[in-house]
Each structure stands twice: as C-alpha cells, then as structure tokens.
C-alpha positions as CSV (number, residue, x, y, z in Angstrom):
1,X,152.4,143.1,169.1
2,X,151.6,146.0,166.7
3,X,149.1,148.5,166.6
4,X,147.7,150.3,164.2
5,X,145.1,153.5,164.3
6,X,142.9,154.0,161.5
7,X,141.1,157.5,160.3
8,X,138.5,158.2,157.9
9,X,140.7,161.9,157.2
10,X,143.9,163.0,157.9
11,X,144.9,164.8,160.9
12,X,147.8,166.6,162.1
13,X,150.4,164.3,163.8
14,X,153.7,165.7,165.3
15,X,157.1,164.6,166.2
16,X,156.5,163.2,169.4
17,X,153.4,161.4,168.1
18,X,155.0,159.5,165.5
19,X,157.5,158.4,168.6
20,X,154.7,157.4,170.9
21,X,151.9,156.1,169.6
22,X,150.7,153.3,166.7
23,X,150.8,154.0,163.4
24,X,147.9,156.1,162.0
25,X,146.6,154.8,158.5
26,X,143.8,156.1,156.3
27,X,140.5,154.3,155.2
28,X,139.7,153.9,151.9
29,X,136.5,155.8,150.2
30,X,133.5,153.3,150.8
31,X,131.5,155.5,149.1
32,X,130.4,153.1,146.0
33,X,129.0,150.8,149.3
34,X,125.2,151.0,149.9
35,X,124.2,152.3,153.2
36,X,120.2,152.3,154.1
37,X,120.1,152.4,158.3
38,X,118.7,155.7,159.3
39,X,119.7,155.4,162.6
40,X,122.9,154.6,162.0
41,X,126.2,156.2,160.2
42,X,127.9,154.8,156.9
43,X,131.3,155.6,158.8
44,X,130.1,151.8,160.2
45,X,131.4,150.6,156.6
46,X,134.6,151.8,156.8
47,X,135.2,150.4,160.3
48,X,134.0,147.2,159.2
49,X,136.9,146.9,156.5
50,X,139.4,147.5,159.1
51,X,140.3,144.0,158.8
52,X,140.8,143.9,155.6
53,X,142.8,146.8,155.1
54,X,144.8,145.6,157.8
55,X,145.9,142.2,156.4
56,X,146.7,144.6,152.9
57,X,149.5,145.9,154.5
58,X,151.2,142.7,154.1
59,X,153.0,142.2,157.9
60,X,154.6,139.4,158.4
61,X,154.2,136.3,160.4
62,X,150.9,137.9,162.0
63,X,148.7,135.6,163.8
64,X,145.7,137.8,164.8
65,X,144.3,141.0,164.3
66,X,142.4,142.7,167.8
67,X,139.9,145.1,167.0
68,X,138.4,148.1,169.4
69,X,137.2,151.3,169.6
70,X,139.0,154.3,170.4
71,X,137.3,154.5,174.0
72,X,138.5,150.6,174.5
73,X,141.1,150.4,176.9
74,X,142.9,146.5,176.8
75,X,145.1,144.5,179.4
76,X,147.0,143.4,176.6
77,X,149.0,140.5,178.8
78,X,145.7,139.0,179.4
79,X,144.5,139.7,175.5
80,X,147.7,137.4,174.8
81,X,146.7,135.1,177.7
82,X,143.9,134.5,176.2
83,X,144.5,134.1,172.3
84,X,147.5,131.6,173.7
85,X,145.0,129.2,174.2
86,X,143.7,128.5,170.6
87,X,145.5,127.5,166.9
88,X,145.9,130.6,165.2
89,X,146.2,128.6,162.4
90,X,142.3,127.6,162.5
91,X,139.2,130.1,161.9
92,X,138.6,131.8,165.1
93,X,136.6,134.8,165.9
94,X,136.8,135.3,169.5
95,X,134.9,138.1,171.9
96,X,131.8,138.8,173.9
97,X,128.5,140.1,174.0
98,X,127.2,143.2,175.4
99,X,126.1,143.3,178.7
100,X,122.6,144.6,178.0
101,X,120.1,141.9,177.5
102,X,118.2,144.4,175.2
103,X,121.4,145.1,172.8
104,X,121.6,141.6,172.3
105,X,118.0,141.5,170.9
106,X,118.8,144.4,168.8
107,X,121.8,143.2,166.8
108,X,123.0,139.6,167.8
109,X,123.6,137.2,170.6
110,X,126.1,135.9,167.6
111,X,128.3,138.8,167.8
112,X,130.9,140.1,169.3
113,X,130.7,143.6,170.3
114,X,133.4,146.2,169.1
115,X,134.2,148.0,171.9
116,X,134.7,145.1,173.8
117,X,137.3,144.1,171.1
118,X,137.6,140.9,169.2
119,X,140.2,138.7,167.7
120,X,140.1,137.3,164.1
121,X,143.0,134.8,163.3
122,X,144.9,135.8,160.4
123,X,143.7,132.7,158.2
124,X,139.9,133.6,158.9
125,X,140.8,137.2,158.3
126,X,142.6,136.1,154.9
127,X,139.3,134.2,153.9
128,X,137.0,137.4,155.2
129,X,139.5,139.9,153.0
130,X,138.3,137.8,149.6
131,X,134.9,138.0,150.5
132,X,134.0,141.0,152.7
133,X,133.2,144.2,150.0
134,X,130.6,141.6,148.6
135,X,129.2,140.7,151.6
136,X,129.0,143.9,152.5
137,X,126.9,145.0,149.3
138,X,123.9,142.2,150.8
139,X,123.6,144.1,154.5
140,X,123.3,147.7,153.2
141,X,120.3,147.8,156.2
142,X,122.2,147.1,158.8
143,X,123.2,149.4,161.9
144,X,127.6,149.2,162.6
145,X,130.4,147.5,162.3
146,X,130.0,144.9,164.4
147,X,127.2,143.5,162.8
148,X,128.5,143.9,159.4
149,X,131.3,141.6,160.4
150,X,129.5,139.1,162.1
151,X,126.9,138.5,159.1
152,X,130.1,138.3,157.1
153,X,131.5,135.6,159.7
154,X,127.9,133.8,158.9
155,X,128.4,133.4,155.7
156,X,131.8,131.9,156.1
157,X,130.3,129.5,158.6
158,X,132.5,130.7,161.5
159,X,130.8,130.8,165.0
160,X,131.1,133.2,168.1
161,X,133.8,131.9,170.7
162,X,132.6,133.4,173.6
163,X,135.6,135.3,176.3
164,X,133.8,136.9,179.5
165,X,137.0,138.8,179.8
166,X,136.0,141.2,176.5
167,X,133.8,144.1,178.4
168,X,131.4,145.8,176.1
169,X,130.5,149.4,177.5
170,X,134.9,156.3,167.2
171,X,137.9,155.3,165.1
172,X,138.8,152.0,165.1
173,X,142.0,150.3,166.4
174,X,143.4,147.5,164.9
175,X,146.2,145.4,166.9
176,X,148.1,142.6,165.1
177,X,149.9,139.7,166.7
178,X,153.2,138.1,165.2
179,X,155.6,137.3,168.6
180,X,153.7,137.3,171.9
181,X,156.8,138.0,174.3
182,X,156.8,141.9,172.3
183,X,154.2,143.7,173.3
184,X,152.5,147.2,172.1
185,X,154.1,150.4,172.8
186,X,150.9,152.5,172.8
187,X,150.5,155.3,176.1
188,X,152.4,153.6,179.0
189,X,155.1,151.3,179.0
190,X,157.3,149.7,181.2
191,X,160.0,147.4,181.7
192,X,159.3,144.1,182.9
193,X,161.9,141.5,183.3
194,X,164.1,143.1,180.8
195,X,161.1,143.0,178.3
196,X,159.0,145.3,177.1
197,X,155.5,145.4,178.3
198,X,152.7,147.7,177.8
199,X,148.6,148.8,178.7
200,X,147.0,150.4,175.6
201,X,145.3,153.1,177.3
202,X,142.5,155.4,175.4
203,X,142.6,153.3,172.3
204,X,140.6,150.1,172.8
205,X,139.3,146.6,176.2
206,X,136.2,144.7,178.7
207,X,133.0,146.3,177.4
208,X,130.2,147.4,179.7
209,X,127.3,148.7,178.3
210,X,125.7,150.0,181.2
211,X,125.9,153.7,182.9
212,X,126.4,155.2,186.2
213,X,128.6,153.2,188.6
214,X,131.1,150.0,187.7
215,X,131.4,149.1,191.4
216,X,129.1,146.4,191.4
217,X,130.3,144.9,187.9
218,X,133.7,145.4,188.6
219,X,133.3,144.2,192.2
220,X,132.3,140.8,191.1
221,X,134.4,140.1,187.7
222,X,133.6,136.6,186.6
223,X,136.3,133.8,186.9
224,X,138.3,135.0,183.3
225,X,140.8,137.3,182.9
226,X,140.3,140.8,182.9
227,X,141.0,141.9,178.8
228,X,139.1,145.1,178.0
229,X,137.2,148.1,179.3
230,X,134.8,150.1,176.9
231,X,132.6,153.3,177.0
232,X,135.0,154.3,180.3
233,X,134.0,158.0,178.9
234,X,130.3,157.9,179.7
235,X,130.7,156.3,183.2
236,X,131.7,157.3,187.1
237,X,135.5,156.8,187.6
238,X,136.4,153.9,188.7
239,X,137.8,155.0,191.8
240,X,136.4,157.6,193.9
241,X,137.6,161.5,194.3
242,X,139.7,161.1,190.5
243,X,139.2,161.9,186.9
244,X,138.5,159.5,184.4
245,X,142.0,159.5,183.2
246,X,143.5,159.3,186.9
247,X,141.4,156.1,187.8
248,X,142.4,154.1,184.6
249,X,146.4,155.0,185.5
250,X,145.5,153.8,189.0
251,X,143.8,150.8,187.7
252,X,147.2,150.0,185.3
253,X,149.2,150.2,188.9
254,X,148.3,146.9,190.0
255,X,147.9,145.6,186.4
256,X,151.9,146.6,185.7
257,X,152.4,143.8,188.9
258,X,150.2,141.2,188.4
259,X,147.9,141.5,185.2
260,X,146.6,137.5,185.7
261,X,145.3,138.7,189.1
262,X,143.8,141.8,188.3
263,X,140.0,142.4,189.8
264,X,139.7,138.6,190.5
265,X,137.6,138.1,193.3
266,X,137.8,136.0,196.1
267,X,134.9,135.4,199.0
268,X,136.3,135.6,202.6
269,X,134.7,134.6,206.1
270,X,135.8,135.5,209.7
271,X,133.8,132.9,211.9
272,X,134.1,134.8,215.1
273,X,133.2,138.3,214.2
274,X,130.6,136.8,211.2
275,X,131.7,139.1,208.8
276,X,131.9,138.3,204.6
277,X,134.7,139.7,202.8
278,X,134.8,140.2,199.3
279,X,138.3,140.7,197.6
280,X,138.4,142.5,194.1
281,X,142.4,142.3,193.9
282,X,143.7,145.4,192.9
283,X,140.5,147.4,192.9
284,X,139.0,147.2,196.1
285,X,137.1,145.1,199.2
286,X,133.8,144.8,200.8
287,X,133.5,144.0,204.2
288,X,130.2,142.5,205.0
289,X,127.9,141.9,208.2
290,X,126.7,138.2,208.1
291,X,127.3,135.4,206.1
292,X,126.6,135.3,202.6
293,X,126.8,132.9,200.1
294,X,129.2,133.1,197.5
295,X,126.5,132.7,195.4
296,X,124.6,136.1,196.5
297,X,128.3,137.4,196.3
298,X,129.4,136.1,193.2
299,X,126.6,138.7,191.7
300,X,127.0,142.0,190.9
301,X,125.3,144.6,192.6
302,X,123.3,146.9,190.5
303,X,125.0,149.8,191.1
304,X,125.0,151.3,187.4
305,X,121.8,151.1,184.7
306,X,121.2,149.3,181.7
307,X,122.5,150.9,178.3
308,X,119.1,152.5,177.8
309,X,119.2,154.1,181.0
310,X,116.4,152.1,183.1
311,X,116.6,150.9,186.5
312,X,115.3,147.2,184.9
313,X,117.3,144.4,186.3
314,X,115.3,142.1,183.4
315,X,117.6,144.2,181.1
316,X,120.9,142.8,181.5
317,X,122.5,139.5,180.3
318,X,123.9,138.5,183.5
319,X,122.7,137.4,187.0
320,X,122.5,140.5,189.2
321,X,121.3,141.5,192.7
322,X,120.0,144.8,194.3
323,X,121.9,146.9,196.2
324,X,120.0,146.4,200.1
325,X,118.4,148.0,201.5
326,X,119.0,147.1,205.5
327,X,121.0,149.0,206.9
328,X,123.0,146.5,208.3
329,X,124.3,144.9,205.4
330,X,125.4,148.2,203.7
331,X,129.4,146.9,202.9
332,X,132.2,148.5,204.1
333,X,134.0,149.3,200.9
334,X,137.8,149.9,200.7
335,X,139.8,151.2,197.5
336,X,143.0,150.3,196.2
337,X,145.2,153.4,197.0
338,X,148.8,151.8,196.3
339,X,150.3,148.8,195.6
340,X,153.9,147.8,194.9
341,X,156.3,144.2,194.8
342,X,158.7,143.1,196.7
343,X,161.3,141.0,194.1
344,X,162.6,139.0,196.9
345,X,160.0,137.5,198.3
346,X,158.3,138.1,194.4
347,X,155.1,139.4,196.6
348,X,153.1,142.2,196.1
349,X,151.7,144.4,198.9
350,X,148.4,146.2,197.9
351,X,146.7,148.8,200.6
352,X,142.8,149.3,200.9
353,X,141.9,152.7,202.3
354,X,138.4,153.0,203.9
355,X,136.0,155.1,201.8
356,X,134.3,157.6,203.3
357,X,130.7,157.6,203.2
358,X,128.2,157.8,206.0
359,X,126.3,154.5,207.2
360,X,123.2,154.5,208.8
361,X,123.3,152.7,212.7
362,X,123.0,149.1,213.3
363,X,121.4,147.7,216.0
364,X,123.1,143.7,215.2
365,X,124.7,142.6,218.5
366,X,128.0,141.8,216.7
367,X,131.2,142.7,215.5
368,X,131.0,146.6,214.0
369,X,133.2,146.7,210.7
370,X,133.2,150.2,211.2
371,X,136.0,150.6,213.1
372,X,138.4,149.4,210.1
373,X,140.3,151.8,208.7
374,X,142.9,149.9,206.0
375,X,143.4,147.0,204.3
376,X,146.9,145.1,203.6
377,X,146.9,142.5,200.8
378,X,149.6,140.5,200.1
379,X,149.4,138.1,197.0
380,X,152.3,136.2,194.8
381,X,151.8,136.8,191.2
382,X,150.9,133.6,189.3
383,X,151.3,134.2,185.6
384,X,150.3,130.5,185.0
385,X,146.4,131.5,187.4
386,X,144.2,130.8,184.0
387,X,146.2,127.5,183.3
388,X,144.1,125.6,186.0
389,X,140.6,125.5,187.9
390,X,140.7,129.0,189.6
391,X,139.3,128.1,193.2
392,X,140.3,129.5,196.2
393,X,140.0,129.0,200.1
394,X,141.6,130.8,203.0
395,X,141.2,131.5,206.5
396,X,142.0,133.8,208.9
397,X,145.5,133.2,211.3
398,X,146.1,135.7,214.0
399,X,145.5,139.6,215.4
400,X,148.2,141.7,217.0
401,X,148.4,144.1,219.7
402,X,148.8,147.9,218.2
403,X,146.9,146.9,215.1
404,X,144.3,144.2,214.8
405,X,145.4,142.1,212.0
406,X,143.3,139.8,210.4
407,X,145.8,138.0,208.3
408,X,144.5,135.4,205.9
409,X,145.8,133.1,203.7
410,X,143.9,132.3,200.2
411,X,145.1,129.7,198.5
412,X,144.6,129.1,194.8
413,X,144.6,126.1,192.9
414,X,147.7,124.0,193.7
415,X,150.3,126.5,195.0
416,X,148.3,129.9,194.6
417,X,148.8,132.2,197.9
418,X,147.4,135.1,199.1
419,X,148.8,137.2,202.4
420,X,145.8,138.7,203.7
421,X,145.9,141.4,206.6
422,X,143.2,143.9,207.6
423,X,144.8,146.8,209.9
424,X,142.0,148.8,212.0
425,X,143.3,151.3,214.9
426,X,143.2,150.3,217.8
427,X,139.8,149.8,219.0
428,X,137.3,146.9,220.5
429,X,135.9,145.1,217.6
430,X,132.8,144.1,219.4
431,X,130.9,147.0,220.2
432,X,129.3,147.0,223.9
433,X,130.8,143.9,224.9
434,X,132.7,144.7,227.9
435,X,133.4,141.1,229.0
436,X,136.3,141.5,226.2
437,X,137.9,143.7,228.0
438,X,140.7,144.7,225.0
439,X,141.5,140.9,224.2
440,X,142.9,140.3,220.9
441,X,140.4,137.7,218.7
442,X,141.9,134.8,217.7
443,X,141.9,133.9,214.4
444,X,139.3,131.3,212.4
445,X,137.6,132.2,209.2
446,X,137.6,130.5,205.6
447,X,137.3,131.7,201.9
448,X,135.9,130.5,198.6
C-alpha cells in the first residue's frame, strides 16, 4: 500500500519527514473551474481531482485508490479486508454515509462521505480521469468534494456500495493499492510476522458525524469491520483521563493484535446474578443489571449529538436508544487499559479497569455489579472472522476463591473462542444475603 498527501501550497518538509511519512504532492490550479456555493470553499475542487491526479502519476499495478481527510484515521488491515472481497478489475466505488440523518438530506444518501474514506477501483478511476474536469464544469453549485465525485460517479452510471465499517465524523489523502501483504508506512508501524504492517494515524478512517461522546457508538459497532474514524478532533477522547492523541495510540494497542476483532461486540448473560454484559473487544465493557435483549443492546446509546448539535434522536441514520434514566440500570463501564499476546498459546489477554464514576443506590434485591473492579479477556485472533456469519454464544464456567472469576467462553462461528474472566476483590456478590455465607457462585450464563 502507498500513500500519498496532497497540498494546495507548498510547505516546509524536513529530513525526517521525507523518512516517515507519505509522499506530499501538489494540486494543480483549478482556478479556470467555476465555483458558485457560498457556503462552501472552492478548495472542494481541488480535493475532488485527487483521484485523478493520482492515477497521473502513473504507479504501477495499482488496484484502488482510498480517499480521506486529513482528520481520518484508518485500520488499514481491515481497509484491505474489505476491498479483498470485490474484482478490482470491475467499477466499484465503495464507502458509507454519514451518520446524521439530516446530512444525508443535505447532500446524498448516494454518496459516500470523505472523511469516512472511500475506495474507487483503478478501472473506474481510469474512466472518472477522462471525464471528471467536464463534469466538474456542470456542478459549479455544489457544496465539497464528496458530492462532486459522486454526481461524477452518476453520470458514469456507477452506484454506492455501501461498508458500515467507513465512519463519517482539510487536505486530502490519497492511498493506492498494488500488493495487499505491503502495507503503509505512515505514523506507526510495526512488525508483524516478519511483515510490515501499519495504522495510518492523523491522516485519514470510520466517520462519525456526531459530537460529544463516542461511547455509545463505539460501544455498539455493527457486525463489520472496524475501517475508519473521522472528525476525532471535535470529539471527547475515546478513552477517559487522555488526550486525543493518547486514546487513538491506545486504541491502535489492541488493533496491532487483532485488527478483525477490534470493537466487535458481543452480548453476555450470567443467569444467576442476572446481569447483561456487553463486550466492545478492545475498547471496553458494560456490565448491566437485568436482562436485556440484544436487540435494546445491539443500539447505541445516545451518548454524543447529532452533527448540528441537537439532542434529536429523529436526526440520526441509525437505530438508537436513550441513555436511562433508572438508576438501576446505569452500566458498569470498564476501559481497555492493556492488552498484550501470548504466541504460544496465539491468545491475547486484554484487561478492563473499572471507571470511576459515582452511581446513584439501587434498591434491586440482586447481585450489585459494583463490587467489580477488573476485567480479564482472553480471545484468539481470527484473521479469517469476516469470512463467515459472525454469531457468537458463550456462557459462564466457574468462580474462584481469592478472586471471583467469571470465566466465559464466546464462541464464534465455527471455531471462534473467546476466554472470558471478570476479577472483582474479594467480596459477597449478593448484597444483604447472608444465607451465602462467602460461597463461591457457580457458573451458568450464555451470550449472543
């Protein structure tokens, strides 16, 4: 994979930039194009000949070209994952809408957001490169980029394919395929099974536009693979008590390990203290009071606001549900604070710590979550997880004496395994039942 940054001017690039990061190219003057949007900026010309420009620089054997913005961050294992599964040979132009139902109305449920990033296959882009500055020259009215290239893509008769794994949430970056075991050298790299593979960090991935808190979204990913993360500049870190910056170099921790796994969730049940557990691998857990549904589950909690700032759930273009309000189903929420594989047993041990936050009293006769402290997950990577149905089921096995472990097995589609242990001090589980009298709970439980 190669990368590529594009500028409208020149700026000053040093030594040790031209060592560790993309190439930087300059746009051509688009000055002789019309631009009539007052709302807008005519830089949206120039970004939307990215492509283009691109495929003039003559590369060879390229088979897609990945746009995003310069605040789109991309799991580019999964970005390969993904484009794996169609002909590049074909017309494809592959991405996702925003996540505001309003946006949508605005420019196009037809297009595929920026930010988010999308893929244009090389023969498509070839066709697009013949036509595009004339194209261009019929939409002078018309706001960015994005939709610039998608009224282009309707007049070439090439359709939206839709991937829930591009998150919509400045200078354009192009990335351009040719062997997918070589992947970008962009921010961080490392070395994985003697190859080189990298997270393109600051530069372009899932876009989100919505503000305020990603818990709730990112909570409850869909069943896809997690590919990019947009507009990460204008919302709350994504894990608590760090910069911006700090929480997307945590994030890339358990992304490194298993990027196919990465914020998939999986719905947990312990029958005997009726609890709901909500798995976000790599990101963190919820433990509930009750039994939900995984269909109430399954649904973000609106934690954040729509785009335009407005506490309207009728705003956004996905099934959502309120944060509650009773006290007793507040969820005990646990972050990712470390993660790390074991080669031999090619298993990776994540821990959960307890976040901090008061909760108001409960007066439920049952099992108090409260008194957990950590959580211990430990998962096999399956780089094959988006090659088959993507179910999962699990249930709870045994507790222990100095810790009371809740270990639970998940098992994926086929072979898929998850280790799961919760680790609380030691403390009675059921609060004011003395008839317990310290016994360890047995185990029981089930997952979706």
């Amino acid at each position: 994979m190669r990368g590529v940054v594009w500028l409208d001017n020149r700026v000053k690039y040093s030594a040790e930039d031209n060592r560790t990061l993309p190439p930087v190219r300059f746009s051509n003057d688009t000055s002789k194009f019309a631009y009539k949007n007052k709302q807008g900026h005519r830089s949206a010309i120039r970004i939307s000949r990215i492509v283009t420009e691109s495929l003039r620089m003559e590369m060879e054997n390229v088979r897609w070209f990945v746009m995003g913005d310069d605040d789109t961050v991309f799991i580019t294992d999964n970005l390969i994952r993904v484009l794996r599964k169609y002909d590049h040979t074909q017309y494809y132009y592959i991405g996702s809408l925003s996540e505001s139902h309003i946006q949508n109305i605005l420019f196009s449920y037809s297009m595929a957001y920026g930010g988010g990033g999308f893929a244009i296959s090389y023969p498509l882009a070839k066709a697009l490169s013949k036509m595009q500055d004339r194209c261009i020259q019929r939409y002078p009215g018309l706001y960015g980029s994005d939709d610039r290239v998608q009224a282009c893509m309707a007049e070439l008769g090439v359709p939206l394919t839709k991937e829930l794994g591009f998150h919509q949430v400045g200078d354009s970056v192009f990335i351009t395929f040719w062997d997918c075991s070589i992947a970008l050298l962009c921010v961080l790299t490392w070395a994985l099974g003697g190859a080189s593979r990298s997270f393109v960090v600051c530069a372009f991935v899932n876009k989100y536009d919505v503000y305020g808190n990603l818990f709730g979204l990112l909570a409850a990913h869909p069943v896809t693979p997690l590919v990019s993360l947009h507009h990460l500049d204008v919302v709350e870190p994504i894990y608590p008590n760090m910069t911006r910056l700090q929480a997307l170099k945590h994030l890339l921790l358990p992304a490194k390990l298993d990027s196919a796994g990465i914020m998939q969730q999986s719905i947990c049940y312990d029958k005997n203290r009726s609890w709901t557990i909500s798995v976000s691998w790599g990101f963190a857990i919820q433990v509930f009071r009750g039994m939900f549904s995984p269909r109430e589950i399954e649904m973000p909690s609106r934690t954040f606001l729509n785009w335009y700032k407005r506490a309207d759930y009728t705003a956004y273009s996905f099934n959502t549900r309120p944060v509650t309000r009773n006290p007793c189903q507040k969820p005990f929420v646990f972050y990712m604070s470390s993660v790390k594989m074991d080669s031999k047993l090619n298993t990776t041990t994540s821990v959960y710590n307890r976040h901090r936050v008061p909760h108001p009293p409960c007066r439920w006769k049952m099992a108090d979550p409260n008194d957990l402290q950590m959580v211990i997950v430990k998962k096999k990577p399956d780089p094959h997880l988006w090659d088959r149905v993507s179910s999962f089921f699990c249930y709870f096995i045994h507790d222990s004496h100095e810790k009371i472990n809740l270990i639970l097995d998940v098992h994926g589609s086929m072979t898929s395994v998850f280790g799961f242990i919760l680790a609380v001090t030691k403390k009675k589980l059921l609060q004011g039942d003395e008839s317990e009298g310290g016994k360890d709970h047995g185990g029981g439980g089930g997952c979706m």
